[in-house]
C-alpha positions as CSV (number, residue, x, y, z in Angstrom):
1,X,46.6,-129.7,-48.4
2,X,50.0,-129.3,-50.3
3,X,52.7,-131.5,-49.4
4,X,55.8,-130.1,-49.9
5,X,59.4,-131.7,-50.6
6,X,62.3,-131.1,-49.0
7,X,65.9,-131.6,-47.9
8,X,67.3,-131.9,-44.1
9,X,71.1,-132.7,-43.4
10,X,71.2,-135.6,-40.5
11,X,73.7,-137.8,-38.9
12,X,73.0,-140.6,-36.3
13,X,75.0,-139.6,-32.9
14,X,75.3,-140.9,-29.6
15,X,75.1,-139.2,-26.4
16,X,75.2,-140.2,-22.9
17,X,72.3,-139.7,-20.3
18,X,73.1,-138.2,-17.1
19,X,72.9,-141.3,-15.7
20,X,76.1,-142.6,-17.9
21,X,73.8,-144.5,-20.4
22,X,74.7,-144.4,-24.1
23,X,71.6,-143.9,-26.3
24,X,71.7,-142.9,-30.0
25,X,69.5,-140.1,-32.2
26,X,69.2,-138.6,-35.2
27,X,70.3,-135.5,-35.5
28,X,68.4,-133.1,-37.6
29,X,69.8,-129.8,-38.9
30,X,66.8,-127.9,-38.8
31,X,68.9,-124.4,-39.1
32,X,72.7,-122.9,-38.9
33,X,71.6,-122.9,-35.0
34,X,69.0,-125.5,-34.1
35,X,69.6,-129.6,-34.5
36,X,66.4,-131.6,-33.4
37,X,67.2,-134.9,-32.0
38,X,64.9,-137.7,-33.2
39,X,64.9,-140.7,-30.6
40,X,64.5,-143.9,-33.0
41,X,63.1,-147.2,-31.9
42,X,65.6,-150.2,-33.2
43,X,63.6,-151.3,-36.5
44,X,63.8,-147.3,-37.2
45,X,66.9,-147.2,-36.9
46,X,68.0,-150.7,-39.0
47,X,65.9,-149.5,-41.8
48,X,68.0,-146.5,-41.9
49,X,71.2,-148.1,-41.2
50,X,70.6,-151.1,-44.3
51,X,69.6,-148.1,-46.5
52,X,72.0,-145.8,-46.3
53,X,74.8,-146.9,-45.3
54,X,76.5,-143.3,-45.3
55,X,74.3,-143.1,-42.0
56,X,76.5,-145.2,-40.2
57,X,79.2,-143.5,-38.8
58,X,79.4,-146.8,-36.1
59,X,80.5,-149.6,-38.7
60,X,77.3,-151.9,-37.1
């Protein structure tokens, strides 16, 4: 099998459940039309965050 590279556009968002809980995703621009939301569990998300610190639209 060929792997193949590529690029995806992403931000981290929040949202808020129906139940008026925050919660936090990754967005993924899949197309013009579609974003994916990836659910990240916290060490996900800090590996990200000390990374890249463009990701961090939050200042944590």
């Amino acid at each position: 099998m060929n792997n193949k590279e590529f690029t995806l556009k992403c931000s981290l968002e929040k949202g808020v459940s129906q139940k008026g809980n925050e919660y936090e995703y990754l967005a993924l621009k899949i197309t013009d039309t579609y974003v994916k939301r990836v659910f990240l569990e916290s060490a996900e998300k800090e590996l990200l965050l000390n990374n890249n610190k463009s990701l961090n639209p939050f200042g944590k």
